[in-house]
N, C-alpha and C positions, 0 to 999 in steps of 0.2 A: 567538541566534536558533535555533529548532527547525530542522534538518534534513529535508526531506519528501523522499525520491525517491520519485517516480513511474513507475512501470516499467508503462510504454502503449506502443503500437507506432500508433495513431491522431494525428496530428499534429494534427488539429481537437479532440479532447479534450486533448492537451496545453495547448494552449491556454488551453482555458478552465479546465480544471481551477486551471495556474501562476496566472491573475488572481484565482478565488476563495482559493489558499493564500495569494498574495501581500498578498491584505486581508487575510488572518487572520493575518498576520503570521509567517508559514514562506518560510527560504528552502527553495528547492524545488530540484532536481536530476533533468534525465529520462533514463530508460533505456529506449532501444527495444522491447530484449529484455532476457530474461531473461538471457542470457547474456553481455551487459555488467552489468547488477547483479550477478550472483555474480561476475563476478571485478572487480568493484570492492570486492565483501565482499572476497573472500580478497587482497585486496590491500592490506586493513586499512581500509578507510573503512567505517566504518558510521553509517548516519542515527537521526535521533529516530526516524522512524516511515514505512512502507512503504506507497503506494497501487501496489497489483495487479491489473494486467488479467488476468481469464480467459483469453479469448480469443487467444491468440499465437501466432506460427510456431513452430517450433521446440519450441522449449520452453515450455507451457502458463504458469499461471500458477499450476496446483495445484500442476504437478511443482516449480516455484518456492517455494511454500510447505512443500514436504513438504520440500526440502531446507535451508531456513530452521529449520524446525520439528524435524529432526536432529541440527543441530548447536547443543551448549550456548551459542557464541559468538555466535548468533545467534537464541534464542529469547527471548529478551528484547526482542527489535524489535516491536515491535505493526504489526498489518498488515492493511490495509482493502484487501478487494477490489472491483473495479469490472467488471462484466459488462453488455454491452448484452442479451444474448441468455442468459439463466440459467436452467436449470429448479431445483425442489427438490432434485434431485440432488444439484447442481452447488453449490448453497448450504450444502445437508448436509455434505457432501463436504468442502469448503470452511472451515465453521468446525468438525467432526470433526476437521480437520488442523491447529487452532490457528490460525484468522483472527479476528481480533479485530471486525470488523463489515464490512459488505457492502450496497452503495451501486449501484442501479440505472443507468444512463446512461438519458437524460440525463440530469448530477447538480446538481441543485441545491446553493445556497448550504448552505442548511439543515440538508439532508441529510448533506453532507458535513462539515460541521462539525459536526453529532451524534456520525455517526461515527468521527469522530479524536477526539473528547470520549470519547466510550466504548472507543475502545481502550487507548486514555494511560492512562482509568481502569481498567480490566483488568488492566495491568499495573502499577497502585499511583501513577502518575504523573500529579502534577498538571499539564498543559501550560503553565497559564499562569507556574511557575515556572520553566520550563526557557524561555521568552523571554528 
């Protein structure tokens, strides 16, 4: 079964997000912060494929991805970002840094299942083999 962490610090999008992956048939995993996903990377776990809140304390969700997008051992994670409040910037910005697609809140089924379709396939991977 696919790996999804979710790194959201919104506890009502967790939610709903985990019920849409959970049909889709992903186990899922959440990370508050950013700063429990990276050191759950360097601490050797790595997922099928990454949903990233913009929006976070701490450590953003770009500065997240820039560090993702550095290192060889983890440029290979395909990774969809989630913003409730995004400008063109922010989306530029975004997939300029190696995000593989970018999913408005509130996310629909549809939506979001597009987007993990297109980033799997960005990175040569077909998700429904890796079920």
């Amino acid at each position: 079964m696919n790996s999804v962490w979710v790194v959201e610090d919104d506890l009502d999008m967790q939610q709903a997000v985990k019920l849409m992956l959970t049909m889709m048939g992903y186990s899922v995993h959440f990370h508050n912060n950013a700063r429990s996903a990276a050191k759950h990377l360097l601490e050797g776990a790595v997922p099928d494929l990454i949903l990233l809140d913009i929006m976070m304390p701490e450590v953003t969700g770009i500065d997240f991805l820039e560090f993702l997008r550095r290192r060889s051992d983890y440029k290979h994670i395909p990774v969809v970002m989630l913003s409730a409040e995004s400008t063109d910037v922010q989306v530029d910005e975004a997939m300029s840094l190696g995000a593989d697609g970018f999913v408005f809140k509130p996310v629909t089924f549809e939506e979001l299942e597009g987007a993990i379709q297109g980033a799997f396939a960005a990175h040569g991977v077909d998700p429904h083999q890796l079920k």
